[in-house]
MIZA-518027 format. One line per 10 residues: number of its first residue (from 0); for each residue x, y, z of N, C-alpha, C. Coordinates in steps of 0.05 Angstrom, whole numbers, padded with zeros to 5 digits. Example, Ala and Ser with C-alpha at 12.3 -4.5 7.8 and 13.67 -1.06 7.14 Angstrom:
2
0 = 00264:-00114:00156:00246:-00090:00156:00264:-00066:00156  00257:-00045:00142:00273:-00021:00143:00258:00001:00157
END
This chain:
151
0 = -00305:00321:00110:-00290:00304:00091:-00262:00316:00087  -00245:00298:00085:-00213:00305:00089:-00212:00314:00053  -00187:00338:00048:-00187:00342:00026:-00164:00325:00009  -00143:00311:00027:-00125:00298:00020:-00119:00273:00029  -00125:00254:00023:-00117:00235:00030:-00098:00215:00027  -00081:00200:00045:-00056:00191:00047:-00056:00166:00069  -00067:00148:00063:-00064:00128:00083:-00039:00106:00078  -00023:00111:00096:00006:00097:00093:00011:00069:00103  00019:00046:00092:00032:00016:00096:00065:00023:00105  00059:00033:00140:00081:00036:00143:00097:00011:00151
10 = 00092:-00006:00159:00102:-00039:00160:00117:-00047:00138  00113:-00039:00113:00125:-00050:00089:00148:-00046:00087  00157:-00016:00098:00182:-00012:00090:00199:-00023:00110  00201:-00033:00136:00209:-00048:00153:00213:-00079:00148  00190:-00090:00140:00190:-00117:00126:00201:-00126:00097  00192:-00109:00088:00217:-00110:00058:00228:-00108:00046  00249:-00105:00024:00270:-00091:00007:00249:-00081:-00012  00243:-00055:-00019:00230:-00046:-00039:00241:-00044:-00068  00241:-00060:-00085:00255:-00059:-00103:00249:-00041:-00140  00218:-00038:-00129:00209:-00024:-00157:00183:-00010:-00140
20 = 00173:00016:-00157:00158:00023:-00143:00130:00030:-00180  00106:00029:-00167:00085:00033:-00190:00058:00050:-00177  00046:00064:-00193:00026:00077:-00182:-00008:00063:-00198  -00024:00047:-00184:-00042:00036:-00206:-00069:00043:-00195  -00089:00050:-00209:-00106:00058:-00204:-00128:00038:-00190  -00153:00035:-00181:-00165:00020:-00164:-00202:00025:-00170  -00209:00001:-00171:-00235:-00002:-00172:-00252:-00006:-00155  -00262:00016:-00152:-00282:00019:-00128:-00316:00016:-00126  -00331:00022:-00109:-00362:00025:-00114:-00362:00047:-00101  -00386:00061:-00096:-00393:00088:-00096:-00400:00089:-00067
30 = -00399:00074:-00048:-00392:00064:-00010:-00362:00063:-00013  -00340:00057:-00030:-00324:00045:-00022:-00305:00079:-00024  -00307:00084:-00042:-00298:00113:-00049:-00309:00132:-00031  -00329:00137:-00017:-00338:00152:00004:-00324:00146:00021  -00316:00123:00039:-00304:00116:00058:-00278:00133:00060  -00268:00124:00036:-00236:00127:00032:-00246:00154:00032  -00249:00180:00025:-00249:00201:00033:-00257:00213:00055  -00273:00186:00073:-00272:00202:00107:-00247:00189:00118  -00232:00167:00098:-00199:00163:00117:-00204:00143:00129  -00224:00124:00128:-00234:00098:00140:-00225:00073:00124
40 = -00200:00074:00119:-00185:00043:00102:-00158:00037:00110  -00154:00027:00116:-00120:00012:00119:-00119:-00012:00107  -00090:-00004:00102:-00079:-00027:00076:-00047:-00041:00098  -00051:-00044:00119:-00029:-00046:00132:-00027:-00078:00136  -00044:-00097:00123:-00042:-00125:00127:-00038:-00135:00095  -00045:-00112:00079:-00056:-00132:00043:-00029:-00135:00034  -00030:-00146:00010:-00026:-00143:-00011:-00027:-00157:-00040  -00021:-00163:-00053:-00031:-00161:-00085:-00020:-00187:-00097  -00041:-00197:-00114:-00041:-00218:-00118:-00052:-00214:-00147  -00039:-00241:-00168:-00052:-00247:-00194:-00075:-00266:-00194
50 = -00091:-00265:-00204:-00114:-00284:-00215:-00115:-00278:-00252  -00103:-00299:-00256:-00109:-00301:-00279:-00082:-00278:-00300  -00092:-00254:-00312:-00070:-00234:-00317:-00078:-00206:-00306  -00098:-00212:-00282:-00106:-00185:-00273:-00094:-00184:-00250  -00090:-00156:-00236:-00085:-00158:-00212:-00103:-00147:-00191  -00103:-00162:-00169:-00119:-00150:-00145:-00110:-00141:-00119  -00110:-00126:-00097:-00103:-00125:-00076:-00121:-00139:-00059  -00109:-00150:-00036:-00129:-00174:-00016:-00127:-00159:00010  -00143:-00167:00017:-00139:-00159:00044:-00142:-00131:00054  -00142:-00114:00042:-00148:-00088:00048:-00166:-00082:00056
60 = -00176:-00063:00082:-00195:-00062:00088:-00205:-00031:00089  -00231:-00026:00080:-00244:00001:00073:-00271:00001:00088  -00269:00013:00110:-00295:00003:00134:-00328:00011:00110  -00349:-00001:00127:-00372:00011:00108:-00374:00034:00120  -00387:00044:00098:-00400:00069:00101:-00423:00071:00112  -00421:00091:00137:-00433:00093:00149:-00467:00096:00147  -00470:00117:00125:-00495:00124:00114:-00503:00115:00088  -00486:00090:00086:-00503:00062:00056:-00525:00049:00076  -00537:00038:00051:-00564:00028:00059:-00549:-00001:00053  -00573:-00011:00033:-00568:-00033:00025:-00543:-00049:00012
70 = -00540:-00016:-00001:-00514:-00024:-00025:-00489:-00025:-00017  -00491:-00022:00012:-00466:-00022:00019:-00443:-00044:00018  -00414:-00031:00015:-00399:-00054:00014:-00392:-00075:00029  -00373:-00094:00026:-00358:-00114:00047:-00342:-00092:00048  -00326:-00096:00072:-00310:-00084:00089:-00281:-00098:00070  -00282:-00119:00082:-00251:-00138:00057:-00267:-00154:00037  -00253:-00146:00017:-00261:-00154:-00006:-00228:-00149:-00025  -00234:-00170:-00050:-00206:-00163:-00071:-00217:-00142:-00089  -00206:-00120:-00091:-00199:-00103:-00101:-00191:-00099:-00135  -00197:-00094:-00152:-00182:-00105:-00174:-00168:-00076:-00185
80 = -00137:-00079:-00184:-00123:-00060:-00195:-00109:-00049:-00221  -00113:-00025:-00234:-00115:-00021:-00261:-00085:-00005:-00262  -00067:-00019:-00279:-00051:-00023:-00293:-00043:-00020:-00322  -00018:-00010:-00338:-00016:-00020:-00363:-00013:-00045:-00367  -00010:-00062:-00395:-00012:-00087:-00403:00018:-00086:-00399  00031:-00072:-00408:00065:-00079:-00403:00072:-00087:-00372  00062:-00065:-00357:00068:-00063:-00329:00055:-00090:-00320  00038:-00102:-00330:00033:-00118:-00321:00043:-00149:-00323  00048:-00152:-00356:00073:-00171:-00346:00094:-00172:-00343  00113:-00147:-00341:00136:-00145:-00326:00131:-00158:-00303
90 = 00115:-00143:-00281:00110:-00156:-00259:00106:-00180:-00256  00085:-00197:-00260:00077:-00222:-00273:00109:-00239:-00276  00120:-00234:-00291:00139:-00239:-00297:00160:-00243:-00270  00164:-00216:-00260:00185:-00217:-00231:00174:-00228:-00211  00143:-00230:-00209:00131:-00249:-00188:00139:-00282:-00186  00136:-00292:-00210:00135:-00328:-00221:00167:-00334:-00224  00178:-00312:-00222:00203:-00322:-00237:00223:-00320:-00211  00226:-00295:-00190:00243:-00292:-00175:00233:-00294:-00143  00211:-00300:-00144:00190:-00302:-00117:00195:-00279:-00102  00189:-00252:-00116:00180:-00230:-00096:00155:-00222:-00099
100 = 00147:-00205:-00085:00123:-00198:-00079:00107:-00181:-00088  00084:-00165:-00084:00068:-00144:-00089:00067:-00129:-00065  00078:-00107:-00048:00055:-00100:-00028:00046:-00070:-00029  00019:-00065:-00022:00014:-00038:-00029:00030:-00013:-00001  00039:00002:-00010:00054:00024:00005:00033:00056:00009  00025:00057:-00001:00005:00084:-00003:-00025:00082:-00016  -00045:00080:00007:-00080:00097:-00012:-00076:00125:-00007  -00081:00138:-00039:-00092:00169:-00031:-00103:00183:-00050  -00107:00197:-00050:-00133:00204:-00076:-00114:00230:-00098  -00124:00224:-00123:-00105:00250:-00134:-00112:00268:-00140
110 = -00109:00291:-00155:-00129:00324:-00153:-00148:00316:-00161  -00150:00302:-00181:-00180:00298:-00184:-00203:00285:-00174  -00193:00272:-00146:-00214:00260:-00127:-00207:00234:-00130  -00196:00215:-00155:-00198:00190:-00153:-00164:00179:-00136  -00178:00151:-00129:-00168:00137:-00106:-00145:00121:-00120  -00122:00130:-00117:-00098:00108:-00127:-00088:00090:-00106  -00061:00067:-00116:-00054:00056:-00093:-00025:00059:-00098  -00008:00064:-00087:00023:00057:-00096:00028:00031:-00090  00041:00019:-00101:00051:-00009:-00110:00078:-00009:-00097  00080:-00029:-00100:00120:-00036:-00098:00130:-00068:-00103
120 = 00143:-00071:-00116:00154:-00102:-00121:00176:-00102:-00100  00181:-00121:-00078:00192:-00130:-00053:00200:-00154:-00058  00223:-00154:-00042:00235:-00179:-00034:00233:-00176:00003  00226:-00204:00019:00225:-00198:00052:00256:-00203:00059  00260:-00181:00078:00279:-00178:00094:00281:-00202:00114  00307:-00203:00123:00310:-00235:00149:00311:-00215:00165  00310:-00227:00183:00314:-00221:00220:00333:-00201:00221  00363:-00213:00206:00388:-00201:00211:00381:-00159:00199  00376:-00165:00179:00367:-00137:00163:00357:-00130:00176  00331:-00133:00197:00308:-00119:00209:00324:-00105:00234
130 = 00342:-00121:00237:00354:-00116:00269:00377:-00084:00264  00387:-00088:00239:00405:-00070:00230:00390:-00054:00215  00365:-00049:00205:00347:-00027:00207:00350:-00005:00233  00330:-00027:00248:00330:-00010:00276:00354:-00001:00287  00384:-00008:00288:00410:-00007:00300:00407:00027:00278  00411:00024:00256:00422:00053:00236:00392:00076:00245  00376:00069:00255:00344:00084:00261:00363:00093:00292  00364:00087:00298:00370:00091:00334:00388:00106:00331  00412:00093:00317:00432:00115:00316:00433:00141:00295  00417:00143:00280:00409:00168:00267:00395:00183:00281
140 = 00381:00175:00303:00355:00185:00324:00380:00206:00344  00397:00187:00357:00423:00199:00378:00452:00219:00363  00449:00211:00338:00468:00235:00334:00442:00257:00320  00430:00260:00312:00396:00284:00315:00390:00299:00340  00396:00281:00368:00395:00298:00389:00426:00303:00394  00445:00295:00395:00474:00312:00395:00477:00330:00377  00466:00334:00355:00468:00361:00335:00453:00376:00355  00434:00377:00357:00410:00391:00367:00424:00400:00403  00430:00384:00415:00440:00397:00432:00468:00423:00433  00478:00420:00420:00502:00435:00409:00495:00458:00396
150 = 00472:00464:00379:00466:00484:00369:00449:00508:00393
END
C-alpha cells in the first residue's frame, strides 16, 4: 500500500482557465477508500455537479476492490462532496450565474489517511488558447535545452 497518494487531472489544466481553487472532502465506503490507497482511481474524465444544494463529483472512477466480497462498490458512481455552507453557495452561485464549471484537479489522501479532492472553478479554453498553450510549452521546452547546453 502506497503511503502517499496523489492522483492527478492532468487534462484540466490544458482544457481550462482555472479560476478558483477549493480543497473538499469526499464520501467514501470502506472498498472505496481501500482502493484509493492501492492508487486504483482516476478522476481524468469527472467532474462536479449540484443536485439540489449538495455537491457531487460524476464520473470518477475508483476500480473495485479487489478483495470485497459482496459489499463491494460500483466502480462509477456520484460521489458526494463535503464542503462549507458558504463555500457552497458562492460556488452555486458562480456556476448558475456565469456558466463555469466544477472540475476536480487532485485525489490524495492527507496525514491522516483520509481521501480529499481538490476542486477548481473553470472557465473552457477555445482552440485558439489551447494552441498558444502548447506554442509557450515548446518554447519554454527549447530555450531549457539551450540553457542546458551552454552550461
Amino acid at each position: 500500500m502506497q503511503k502517499n497518494i496523489n492522483i492527478l487531472n492532468k487534462r484540466a489544466k490544458f482544457d481550462y482557465e482555472i479560476l478558483d481553487r477549493y480543497t473538499a472532502g469526499i464520501v467514501l465506503t470502506g472498498t472505496e477508500i481501500k482502493s484509493i490507497r492501492l492508487g486504483k482511481a482516476s478522476i481524468a474524465e469527472s467532474f462536479c455537479e449540484f443536485h439540489g444544494h449538495q455537491l457531487f463529483v460524476i464520473n470518477s472512477n475508483i476500480e473495485e476492490y479487489a478483495y470485497g466480497t459482496h459489499y463491494n462498490h460500483r466502480a462509477k458512481s456520484e460521489r458526494k462532496l463535503l464542503l462549507n455552507k458558504k463555500e457552497l453557495k458562492a460556488l452555486l452561485k458562480d456556476v448558475q450565474n456565469k456558466g463555469l464549471t466544477i472540475v476536480p484537479l487532485r485525489l490524495f489522501t492527507n496525514e491522516k489517511g483520509l481521501a480529499k479532492l481538490d476542486i477548481a472553478l473553470c472557465r473552457g479554453k477555445k482552440n485558439y488558447d489551447k494552441r498558444e498553450t502548447i506554442k509557450d510549452r515548446d518554447n519554454k521546452r527549447d530555450l531549457d535545452r539551450i540553457k542546458k547546453a551552454y552550461k
